[in-house]
GUROBA-631868 format. One record per residue (C-alpha): z, x, y; residue in three letters; residue number from 1. Coordinates in pm, 1 decimal. Each point is the difference from the previous one (the first is absolute). Layout:
// GUROBA-631868
        Z        X        Y resn resi
        Z        X        Y  ALA  NUM
...
This chain:
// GUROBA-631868
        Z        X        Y resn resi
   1868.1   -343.7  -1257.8  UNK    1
    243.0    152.7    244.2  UNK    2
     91.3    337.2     11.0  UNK    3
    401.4     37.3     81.5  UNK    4
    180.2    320.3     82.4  UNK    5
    352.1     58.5   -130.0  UNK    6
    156.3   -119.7    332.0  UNK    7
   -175.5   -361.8    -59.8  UNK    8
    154.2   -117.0   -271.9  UNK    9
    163.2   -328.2    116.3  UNK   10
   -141.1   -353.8    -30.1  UNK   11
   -112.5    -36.4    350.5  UNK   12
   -293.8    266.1   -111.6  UNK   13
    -50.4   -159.1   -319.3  UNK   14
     10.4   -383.4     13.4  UNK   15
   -316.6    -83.3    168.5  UNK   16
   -206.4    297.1   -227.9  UNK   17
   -196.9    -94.6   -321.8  UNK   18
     28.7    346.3   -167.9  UNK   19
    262.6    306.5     78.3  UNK   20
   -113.3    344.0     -6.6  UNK   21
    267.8    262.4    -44.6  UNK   22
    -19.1    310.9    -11.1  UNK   23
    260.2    320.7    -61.6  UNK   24
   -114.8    332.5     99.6  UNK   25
    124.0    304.9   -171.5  UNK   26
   -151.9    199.4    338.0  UNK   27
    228.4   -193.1    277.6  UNK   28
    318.4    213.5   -175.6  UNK   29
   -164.0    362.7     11.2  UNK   30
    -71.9    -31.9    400.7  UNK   31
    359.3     50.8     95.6  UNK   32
    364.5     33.7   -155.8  UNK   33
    115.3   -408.3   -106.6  UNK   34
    361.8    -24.0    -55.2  UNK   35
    -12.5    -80.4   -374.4  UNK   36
    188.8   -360.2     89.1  UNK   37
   -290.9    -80.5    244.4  UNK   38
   -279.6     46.7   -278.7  UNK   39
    192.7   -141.7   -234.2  UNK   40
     20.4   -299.4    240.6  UNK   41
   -334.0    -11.7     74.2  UNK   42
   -116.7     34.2   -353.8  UNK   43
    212.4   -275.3   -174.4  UNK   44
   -116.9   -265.5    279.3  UNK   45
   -349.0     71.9    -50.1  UNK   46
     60.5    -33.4   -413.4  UNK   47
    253.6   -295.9     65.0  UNK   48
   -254.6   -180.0    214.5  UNK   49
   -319.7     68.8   -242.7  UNK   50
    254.4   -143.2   -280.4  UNK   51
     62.3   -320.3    219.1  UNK   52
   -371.0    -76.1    138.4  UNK   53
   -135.7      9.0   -399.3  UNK   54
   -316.5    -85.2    -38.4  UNK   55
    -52.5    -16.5    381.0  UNK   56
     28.9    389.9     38.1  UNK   57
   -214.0    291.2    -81.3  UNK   58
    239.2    261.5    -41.9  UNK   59
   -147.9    369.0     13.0  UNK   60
    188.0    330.8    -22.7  UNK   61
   -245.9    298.6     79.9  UNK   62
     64.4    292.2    209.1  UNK   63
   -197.3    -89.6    331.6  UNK   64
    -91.8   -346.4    183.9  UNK   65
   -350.5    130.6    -62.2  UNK   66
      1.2     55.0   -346.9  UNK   67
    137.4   -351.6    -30.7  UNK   68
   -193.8   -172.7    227.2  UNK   69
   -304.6     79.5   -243.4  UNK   70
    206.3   -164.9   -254.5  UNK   71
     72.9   -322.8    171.5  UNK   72
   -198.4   -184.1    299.6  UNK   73
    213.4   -156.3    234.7  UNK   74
   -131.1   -234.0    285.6  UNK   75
    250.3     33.3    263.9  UNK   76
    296.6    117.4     41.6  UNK   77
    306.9    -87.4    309.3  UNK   78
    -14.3    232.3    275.8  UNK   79
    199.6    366.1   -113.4  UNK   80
    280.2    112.2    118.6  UNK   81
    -75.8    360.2     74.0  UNK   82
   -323.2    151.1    184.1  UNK   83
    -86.2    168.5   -282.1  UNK   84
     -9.2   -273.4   -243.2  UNK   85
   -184.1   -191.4    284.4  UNK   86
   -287.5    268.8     41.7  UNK   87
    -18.9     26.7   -414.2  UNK   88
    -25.6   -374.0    -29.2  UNK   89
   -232.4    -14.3    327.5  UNK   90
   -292.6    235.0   -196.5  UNK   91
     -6.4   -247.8   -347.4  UNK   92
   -126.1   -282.5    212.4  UNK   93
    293.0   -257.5   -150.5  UNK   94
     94.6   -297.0    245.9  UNK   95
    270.8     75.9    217.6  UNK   96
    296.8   -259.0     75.3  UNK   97
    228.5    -48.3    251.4  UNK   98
    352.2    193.0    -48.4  UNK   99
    265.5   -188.7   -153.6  UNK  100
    349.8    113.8    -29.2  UNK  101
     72.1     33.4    352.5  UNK  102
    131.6   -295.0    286.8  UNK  103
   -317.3     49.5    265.8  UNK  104
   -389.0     17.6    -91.9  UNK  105
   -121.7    336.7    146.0  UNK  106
   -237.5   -109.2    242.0  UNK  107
    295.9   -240.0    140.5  UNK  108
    201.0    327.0     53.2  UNK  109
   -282.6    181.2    146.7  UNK  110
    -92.1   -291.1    234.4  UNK  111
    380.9     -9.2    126.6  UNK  112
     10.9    347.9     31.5  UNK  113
   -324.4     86.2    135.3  UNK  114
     24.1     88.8    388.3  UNK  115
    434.5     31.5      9.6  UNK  116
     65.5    304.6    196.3  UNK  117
    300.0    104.9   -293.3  UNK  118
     16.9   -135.0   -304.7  UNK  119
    351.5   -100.9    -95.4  UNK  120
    147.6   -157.1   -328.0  UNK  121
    276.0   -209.0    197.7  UNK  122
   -317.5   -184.7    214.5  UNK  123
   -196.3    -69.0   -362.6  UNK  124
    285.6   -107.0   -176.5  UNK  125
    110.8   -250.1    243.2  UNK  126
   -360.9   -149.2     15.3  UNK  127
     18.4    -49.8   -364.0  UNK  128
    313.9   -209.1     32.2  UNK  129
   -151.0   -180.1    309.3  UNK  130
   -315.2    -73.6   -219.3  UNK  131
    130.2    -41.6   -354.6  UNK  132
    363.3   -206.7    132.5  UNK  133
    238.5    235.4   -225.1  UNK  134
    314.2     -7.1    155.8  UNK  135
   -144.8   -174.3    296.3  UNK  136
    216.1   -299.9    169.6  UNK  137
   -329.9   -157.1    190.9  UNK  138
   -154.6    303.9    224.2  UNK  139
    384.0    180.3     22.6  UNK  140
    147.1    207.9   -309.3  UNK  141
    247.6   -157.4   -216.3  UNK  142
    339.6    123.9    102.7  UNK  143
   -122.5     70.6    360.2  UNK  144
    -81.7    380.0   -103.7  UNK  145
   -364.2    115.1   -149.9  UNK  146
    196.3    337.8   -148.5  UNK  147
    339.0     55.9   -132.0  UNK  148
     -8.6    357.2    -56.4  UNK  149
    346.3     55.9    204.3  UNK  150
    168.3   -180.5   -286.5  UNK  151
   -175.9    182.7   -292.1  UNK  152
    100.9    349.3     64.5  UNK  153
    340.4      9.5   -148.3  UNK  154
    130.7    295.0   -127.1  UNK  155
    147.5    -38.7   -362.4  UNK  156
    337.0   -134.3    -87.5  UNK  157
    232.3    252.5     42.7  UNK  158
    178.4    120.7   -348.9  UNK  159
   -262.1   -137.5   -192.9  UNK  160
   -201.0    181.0   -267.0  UNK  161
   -250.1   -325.7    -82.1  UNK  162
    -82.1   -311.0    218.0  UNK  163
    200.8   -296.5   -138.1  UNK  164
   -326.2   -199.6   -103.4  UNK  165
   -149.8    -66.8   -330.0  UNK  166
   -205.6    267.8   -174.5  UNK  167
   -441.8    -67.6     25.7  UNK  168
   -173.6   -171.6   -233.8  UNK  169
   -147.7    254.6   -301.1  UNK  170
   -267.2    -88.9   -201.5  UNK  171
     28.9     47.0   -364.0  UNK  172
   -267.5    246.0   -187.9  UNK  173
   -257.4    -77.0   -239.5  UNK  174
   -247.8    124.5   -232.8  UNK  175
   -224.6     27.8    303.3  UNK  176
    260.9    262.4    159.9  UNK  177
     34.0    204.1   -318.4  UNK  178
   -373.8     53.5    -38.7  UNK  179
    -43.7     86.7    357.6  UNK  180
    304.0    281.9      8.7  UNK  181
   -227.5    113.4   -353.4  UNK  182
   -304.4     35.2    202.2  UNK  183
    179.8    176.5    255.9  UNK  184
    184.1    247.9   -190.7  UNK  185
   -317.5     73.7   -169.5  UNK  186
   -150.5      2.7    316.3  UNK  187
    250.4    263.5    110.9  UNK  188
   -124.6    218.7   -285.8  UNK  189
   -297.7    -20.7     63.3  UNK  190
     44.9    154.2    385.0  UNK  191
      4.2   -289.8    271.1  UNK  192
    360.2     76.6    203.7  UNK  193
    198.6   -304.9    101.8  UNK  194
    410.6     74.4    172.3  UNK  195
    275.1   -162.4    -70.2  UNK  196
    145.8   -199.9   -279.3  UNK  197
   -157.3   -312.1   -149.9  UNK  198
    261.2   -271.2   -137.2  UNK  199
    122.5   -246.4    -36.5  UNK  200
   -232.2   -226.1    175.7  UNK  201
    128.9   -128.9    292.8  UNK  202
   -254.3   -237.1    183.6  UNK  203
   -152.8   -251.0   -101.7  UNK  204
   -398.6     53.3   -140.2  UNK  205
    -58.3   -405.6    -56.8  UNK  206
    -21.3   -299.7    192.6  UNK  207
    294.6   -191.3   -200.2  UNK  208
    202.3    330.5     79.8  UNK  209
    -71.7     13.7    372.4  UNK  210
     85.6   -335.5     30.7  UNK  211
    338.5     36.9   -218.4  UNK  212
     64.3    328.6    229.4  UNK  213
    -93.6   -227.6    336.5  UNK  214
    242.2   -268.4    -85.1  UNK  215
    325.2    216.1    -84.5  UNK  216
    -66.3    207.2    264.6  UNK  217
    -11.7   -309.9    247.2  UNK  218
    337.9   -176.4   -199.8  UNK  219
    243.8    295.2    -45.9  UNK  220
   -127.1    269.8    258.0  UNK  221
   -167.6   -118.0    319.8  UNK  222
    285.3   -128.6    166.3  UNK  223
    172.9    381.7     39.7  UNK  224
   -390.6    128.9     27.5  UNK  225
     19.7      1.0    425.9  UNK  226
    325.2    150.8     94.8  UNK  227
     -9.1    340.5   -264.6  UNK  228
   -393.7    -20.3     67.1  UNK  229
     32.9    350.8    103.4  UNK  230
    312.2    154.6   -132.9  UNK  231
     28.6    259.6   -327.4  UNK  232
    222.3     90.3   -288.4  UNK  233
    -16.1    231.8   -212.2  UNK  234
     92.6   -126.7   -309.3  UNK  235
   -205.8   -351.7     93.2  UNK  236
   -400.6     32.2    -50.0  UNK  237
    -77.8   -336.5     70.1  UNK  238
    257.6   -176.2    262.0  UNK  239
   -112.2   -320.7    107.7  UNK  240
   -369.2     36.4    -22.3  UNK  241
   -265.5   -216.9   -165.7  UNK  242
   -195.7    316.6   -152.8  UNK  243
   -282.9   -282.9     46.6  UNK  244
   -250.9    296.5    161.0  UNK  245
    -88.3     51.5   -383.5  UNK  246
    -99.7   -350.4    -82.5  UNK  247
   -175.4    -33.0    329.7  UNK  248
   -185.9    281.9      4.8  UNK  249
   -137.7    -70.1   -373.5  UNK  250
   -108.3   -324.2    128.8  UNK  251
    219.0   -169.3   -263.1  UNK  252
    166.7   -185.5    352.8  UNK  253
   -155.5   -203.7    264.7  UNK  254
    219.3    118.8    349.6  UNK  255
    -87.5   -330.5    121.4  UNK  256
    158.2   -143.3   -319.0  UNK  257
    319.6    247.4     52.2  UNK  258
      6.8    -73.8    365.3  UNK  259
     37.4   -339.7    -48.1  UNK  260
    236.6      4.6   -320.8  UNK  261
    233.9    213.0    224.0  UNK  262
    -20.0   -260.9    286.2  UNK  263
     94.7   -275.8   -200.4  UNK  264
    304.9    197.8    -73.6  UNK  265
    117.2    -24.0    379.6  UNK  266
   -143.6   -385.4     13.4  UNK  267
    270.9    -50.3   -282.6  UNK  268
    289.2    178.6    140.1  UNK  269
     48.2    240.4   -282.1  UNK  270
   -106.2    335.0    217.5  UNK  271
     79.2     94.7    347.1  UNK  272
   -252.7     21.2    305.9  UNK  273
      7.4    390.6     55.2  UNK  274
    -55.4     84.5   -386.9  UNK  275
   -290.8   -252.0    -70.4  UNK  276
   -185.6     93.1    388.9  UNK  277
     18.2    362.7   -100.1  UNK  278
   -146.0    -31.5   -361.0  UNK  279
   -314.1   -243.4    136.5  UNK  280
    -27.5    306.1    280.2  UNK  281
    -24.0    284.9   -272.6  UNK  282
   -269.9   -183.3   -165.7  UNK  283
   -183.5   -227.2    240.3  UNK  284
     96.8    279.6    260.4  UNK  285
    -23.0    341.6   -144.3  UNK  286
   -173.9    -51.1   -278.6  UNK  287
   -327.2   -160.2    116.9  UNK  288
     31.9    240.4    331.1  UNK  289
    -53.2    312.9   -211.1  UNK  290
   -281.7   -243.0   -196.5  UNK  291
   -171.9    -80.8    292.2  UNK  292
      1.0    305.4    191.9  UNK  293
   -144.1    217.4   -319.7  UNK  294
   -264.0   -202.9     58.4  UNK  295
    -49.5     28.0    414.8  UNK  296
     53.4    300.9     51.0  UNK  297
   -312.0    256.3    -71.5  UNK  298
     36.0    136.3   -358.9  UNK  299
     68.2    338.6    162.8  UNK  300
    351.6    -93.2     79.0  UNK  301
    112.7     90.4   -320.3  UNK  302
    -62.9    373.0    105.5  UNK  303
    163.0     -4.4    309.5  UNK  304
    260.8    304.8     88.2  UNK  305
     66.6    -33.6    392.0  UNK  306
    317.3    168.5    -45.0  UNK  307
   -216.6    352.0   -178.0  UNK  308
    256.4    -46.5   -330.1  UNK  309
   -105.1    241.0   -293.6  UNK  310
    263.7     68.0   -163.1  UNK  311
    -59.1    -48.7   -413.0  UNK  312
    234.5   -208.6   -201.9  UNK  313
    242.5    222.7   -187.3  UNK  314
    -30.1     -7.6   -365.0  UNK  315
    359.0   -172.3    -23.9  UNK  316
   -113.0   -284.5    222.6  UNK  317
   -319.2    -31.1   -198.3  UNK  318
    166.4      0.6   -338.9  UNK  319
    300.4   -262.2    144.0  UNK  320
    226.7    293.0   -102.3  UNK  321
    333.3   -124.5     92.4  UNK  322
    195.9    268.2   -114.1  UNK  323
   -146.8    260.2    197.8  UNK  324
    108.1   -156.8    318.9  UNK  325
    347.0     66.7    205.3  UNK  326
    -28.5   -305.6    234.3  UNK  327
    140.2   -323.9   -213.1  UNK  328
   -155.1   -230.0    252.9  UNK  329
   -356.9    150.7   -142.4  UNK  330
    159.2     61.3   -328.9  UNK  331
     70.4   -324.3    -22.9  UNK  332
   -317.6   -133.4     49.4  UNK  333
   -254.5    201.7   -165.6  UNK  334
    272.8    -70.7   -341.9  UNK  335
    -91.7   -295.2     87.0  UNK  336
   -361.6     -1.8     19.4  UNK  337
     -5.0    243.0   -323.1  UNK  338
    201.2   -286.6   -185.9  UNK  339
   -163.5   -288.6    115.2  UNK  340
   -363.9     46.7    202.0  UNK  341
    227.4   -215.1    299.1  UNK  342
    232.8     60.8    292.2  UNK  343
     28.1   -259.0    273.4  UNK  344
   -176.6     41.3    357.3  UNK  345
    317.6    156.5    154.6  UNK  346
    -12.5    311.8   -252.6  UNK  347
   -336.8    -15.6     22.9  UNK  348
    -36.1     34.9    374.2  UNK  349
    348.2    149.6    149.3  UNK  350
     53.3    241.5   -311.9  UNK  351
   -343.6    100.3   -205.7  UNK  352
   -208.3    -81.2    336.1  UNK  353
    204.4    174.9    253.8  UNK  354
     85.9    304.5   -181.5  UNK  355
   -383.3     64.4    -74.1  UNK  356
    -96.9    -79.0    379.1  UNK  357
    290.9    231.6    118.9  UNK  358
   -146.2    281.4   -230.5  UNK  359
   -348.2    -44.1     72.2  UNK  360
    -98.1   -124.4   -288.1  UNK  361
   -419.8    -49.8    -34.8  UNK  362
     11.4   -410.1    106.7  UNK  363
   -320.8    -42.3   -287.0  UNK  364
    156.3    232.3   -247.4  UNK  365
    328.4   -251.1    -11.9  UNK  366
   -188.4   -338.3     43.9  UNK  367
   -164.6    102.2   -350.6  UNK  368
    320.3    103.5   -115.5  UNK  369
    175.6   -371.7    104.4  UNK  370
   -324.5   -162.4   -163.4  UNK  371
     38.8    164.0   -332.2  UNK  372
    410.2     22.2      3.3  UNK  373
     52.9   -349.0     54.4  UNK  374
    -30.1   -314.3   -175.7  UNK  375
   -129.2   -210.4    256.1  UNK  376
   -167.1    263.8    179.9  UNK  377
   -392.1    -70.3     83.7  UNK  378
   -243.7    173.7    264.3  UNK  379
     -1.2   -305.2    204.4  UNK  380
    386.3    -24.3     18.8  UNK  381
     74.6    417.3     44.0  UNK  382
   -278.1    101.1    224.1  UNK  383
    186.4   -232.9    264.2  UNK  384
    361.6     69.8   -114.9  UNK  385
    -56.8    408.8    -12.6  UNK  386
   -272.9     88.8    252.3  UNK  387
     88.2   -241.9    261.8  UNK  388
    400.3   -116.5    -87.8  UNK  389
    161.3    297.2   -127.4  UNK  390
   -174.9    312.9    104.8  UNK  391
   -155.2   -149.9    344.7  UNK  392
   -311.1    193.8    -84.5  UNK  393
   -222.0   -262.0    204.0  UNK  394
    164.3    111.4    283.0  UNK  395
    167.7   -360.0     65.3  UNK  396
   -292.7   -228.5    -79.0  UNK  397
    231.7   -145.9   -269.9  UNK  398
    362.0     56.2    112.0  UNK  399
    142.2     -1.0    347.9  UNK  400
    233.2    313.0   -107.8  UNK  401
     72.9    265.2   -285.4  UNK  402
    229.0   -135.7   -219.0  UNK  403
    219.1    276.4    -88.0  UNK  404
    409.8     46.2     45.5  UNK  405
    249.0    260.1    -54.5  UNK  406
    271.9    -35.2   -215.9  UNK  407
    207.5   -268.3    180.8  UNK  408
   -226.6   -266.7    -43.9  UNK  409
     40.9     50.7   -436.6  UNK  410
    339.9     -0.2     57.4  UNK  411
     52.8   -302.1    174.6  UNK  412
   -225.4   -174.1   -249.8  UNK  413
     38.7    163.3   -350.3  UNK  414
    298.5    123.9   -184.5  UNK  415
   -213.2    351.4    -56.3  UNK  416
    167.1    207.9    237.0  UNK  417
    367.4      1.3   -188.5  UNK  418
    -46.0    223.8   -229.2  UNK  419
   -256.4    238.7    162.9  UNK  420
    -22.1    349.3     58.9  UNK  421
   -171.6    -27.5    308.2  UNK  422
    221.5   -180.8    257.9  UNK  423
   -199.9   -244.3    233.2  UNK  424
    152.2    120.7    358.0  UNK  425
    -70.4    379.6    -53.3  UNK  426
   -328.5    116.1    140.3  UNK  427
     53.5    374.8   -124.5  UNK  428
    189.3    194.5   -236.9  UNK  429
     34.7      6.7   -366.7  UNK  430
     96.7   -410.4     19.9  UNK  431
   -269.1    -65.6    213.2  UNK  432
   -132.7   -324.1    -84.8  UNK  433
   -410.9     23.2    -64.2  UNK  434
    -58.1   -321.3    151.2  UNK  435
    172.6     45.0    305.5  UNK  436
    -88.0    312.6     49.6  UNK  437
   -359.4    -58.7   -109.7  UNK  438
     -6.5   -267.7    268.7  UNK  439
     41.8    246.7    294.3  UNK  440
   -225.3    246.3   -190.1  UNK  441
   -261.3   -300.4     12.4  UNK  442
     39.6    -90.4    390.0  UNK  443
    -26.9    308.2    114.3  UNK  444
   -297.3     79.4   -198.4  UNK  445
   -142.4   -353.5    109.6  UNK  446
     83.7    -33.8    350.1  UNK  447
   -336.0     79.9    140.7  UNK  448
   -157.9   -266.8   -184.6  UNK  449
    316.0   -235.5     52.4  UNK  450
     31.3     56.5    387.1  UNK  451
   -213.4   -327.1    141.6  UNK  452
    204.5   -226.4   -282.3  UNK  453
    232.6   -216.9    132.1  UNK  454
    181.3    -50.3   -279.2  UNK  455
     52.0    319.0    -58.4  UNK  456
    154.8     96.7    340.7  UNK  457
    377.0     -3.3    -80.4  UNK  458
    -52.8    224.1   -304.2  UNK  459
   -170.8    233.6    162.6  UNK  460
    252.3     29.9    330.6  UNK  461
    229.5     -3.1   -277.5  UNK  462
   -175.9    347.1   -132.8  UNK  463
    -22.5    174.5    291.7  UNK  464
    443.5    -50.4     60.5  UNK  465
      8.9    180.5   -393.7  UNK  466
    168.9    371.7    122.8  UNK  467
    -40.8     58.7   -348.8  UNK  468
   -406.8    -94.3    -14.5  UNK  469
   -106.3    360.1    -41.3  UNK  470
    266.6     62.5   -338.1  UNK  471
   -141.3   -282.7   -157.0  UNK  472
   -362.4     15.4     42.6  UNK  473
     44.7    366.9   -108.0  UNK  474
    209.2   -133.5   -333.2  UNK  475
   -207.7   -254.0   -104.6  UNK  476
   -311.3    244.5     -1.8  UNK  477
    209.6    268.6   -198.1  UNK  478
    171.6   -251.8   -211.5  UNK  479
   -267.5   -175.4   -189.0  UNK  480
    221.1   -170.3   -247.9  UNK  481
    -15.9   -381.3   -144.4  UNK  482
């Protein structure tokens, strides 16, 4: 019998097993806030899968692991995707396998890795091409380039509301989906706290679904998915992307499987260059970079906080209160994540992510808050994304830079700014924008720790030409508004 977590729910954990042990634990809800869409998620792929496997599956709903490990006795079980779940699974003595779900074994990684003075994603992700031959023409890239960023960065179509492109794929609910918003609601009642609001179901919780959601996404919406890559609308949750992270990260998808469905698409003519190299980067890329390096670096990265931030989360930010905010570029997005438990990596790391690392937010107080708020969101993929991406609390292990902006930058590539209060070239006043001006706030505050980064060079000249530096650093300490 093999033990599966909720994230292993695909066919490539199941096919070569005799017996399927699932399990759905009442406890993993009560340890943090879940947006009610993500347990809902969760939940109806554990009960879908149980329904699927039959016979083949022991299905056991108990409070803890423990309590129903001593109902079932599993043999092994594939290698966990958290520490925690490893450790747990490391003290019942069960058979560990190898990971699945990801592009590169771990000891592969580890072996390429091992001795580099810096790791860097660009140098891993071209040695995956060179050794797997996606989007390889002999030992030279196909198109003569290994990245096409420079053509995915568009800004969105001026005078549009929506992206001309057909709407996702949505799954259709079942009885499955009623039961589980039951148990939640009841749930509710009964004290465990979950954010947000929970339907309709938008990702997909079964194979067949995953597959359906894989196909339309790769017939009707890659072909626009490169150049608006990083743009945002307001009135446009989706855009061009696959919202495939779900899928994935349930293990209902193989990325070697999406990798090379999305390839074919080029091989056929039917999607351009620069859209299908910038998908296969974001997962065999980005993806399996935060993967592998949860697993390198020492498990005490996840408490890293080189640049001393303390700050709690506000209770607004916490509770995805929307309405409560002035800024519509974070107004936006936290509606947003309320609604749906999703906003794509751009709102994720130029609005939610900067604004917290220009207030000093704690970097381990918001990783568990993008765990639990979004859909996709696991320790392996936010410890990365937060500690390291978006709040440069490693110190630049991770990322070369912060990645933070003022306003400008959500100008140029959102429609948010319109129809603001805040106006995105005022540092101070009543129409100060908080981005911009947070951004100063946030390099002056830094620039000790910033001084021997290269990268970081021009903003910080740029910071000591502000005549104004003084007026804003004193504002944005008095003005402590969202």
């Amino acid at each position: 019998m093999r033990w599966l977590f909720a994230d292993q729910l695909g066919p490539h954990f199941t096919d070569d097993a005799d017996r399927i042990l699932l399990v759905e634990s009442r406890a993993v809800f009560e340890r943090r806030v879940y947006h009610r869409a993500k347990a809902h998620l969760i939940l109806s792929a554990l009960r879908h899968r149980a329904a699927e496997l039959g016979d083949r599956a022991q299905f056991v709903r108990s409070h803890t692991y423990g309590e129903a490990l001593r109902e079932a006795e599993p043999d092994e079980c594939v290698f966990p995707t958290s520490r925690g779940a490893q450790s747990f699974v490391a003290t019942r003595g069960l058979t560990m396998l190898p990971a699945r779900g990801f592009v590169t074994p771990i000891h592969e990684f580890r072996q390429w890795a091992d001795g580099r003075r810096r790791l860097v994603m660009e140098d891993y992700y071209r040695d995956y091409r060179r050794r797997s031959g996606v989007l390889m023409d002999g030992d030279r890239p196909v198109g003569g380039s290994w990245n096409y960023d420079a053509e995915n960065r568009e800004p969105p179509p001026k005078g549009e509301s929506r992206l001309p492109v057909p709407d996702p794929w949505w799954p259709r609910e079942d009885d499955i989906d009623a039961e589980v918003r039951a148990d939640l609601d009841r749930w509710e009642a009964e004290g465990v706290r979950f954010s947000g609001h929970d339907g309709p179901r938008r990702f997909p919780v079964t194979r067949q679904e995953a597959m359906a959601a894989l196909e339309h996404f790769i017939r009707l919406r890659l072909p626009t998915f490169g150049r608006f890559e990083d743009a945002m609308l307001a009135d446009d949750d989706w855009m061009s992307h696959s919202l495939l992270s779900v899928p994935l990260n349930l293990g209902l998808l193989d990325p070697q499987e999406v990798i090379g469905a999305v390839v074919a698409e080029y091989d056929a003519g039917r999607a351009p260059l620069a859209a299908v190299e910038g998908f296969v980067r974001q997962i065999a890329g980005w993806r399996e970079w935060m993967w592998q390096l949860y697993w390198w670096f020492p498990p005490e990265y996840a408490d890293s906080n080189e640049m001393h931030h303390t700050e709690p989360l506000p209770e607004w930010f916490r509770t995805l209160d929307a309405e409560a905010v002035t800024a519509r570029c974070l107004s936006v997005v936290l509606d947003r994540v309320q609604r749906l438990g999703w906003a794509h990596h751009i709102e994720r790391l130029m609005v939610l992510g900067s604004w917290a690392l220009q207030r000093g937010y704690d970097p381990q107080e918001l990783t568990d808050w993008f765990h639990g708020s979004f859909v996709d969101g696991y320790e392996w993929v936010m410890v990365g994304n937060v500690v390291g991406m978006s709040q440069y609390a490693d110190g630049g292990r991770l990322a070369t830079k912060p990645y933070t902006s003022g306003g400008a930058y959500i100008k140029r590539m959102s429609d948010f700014c319109g129809t603001c209060e805040y106006r995105p070239d005022r540092r101070v006043g009543p129409q100060a924008c908080p981005l911009t001006a947070g951004y100063w706030a946030f390099l002056d505050r830094a620039a000790p720790a910033l001084r021997g980064n290269r990268r970081m060079a021009q903003p910080l000249a740029g910071l000591g030409r502000l005549s104004d530096l003084a007026e804003v650093v004193a504002q944005e300490r008095a003005r402590g508004i969202p």
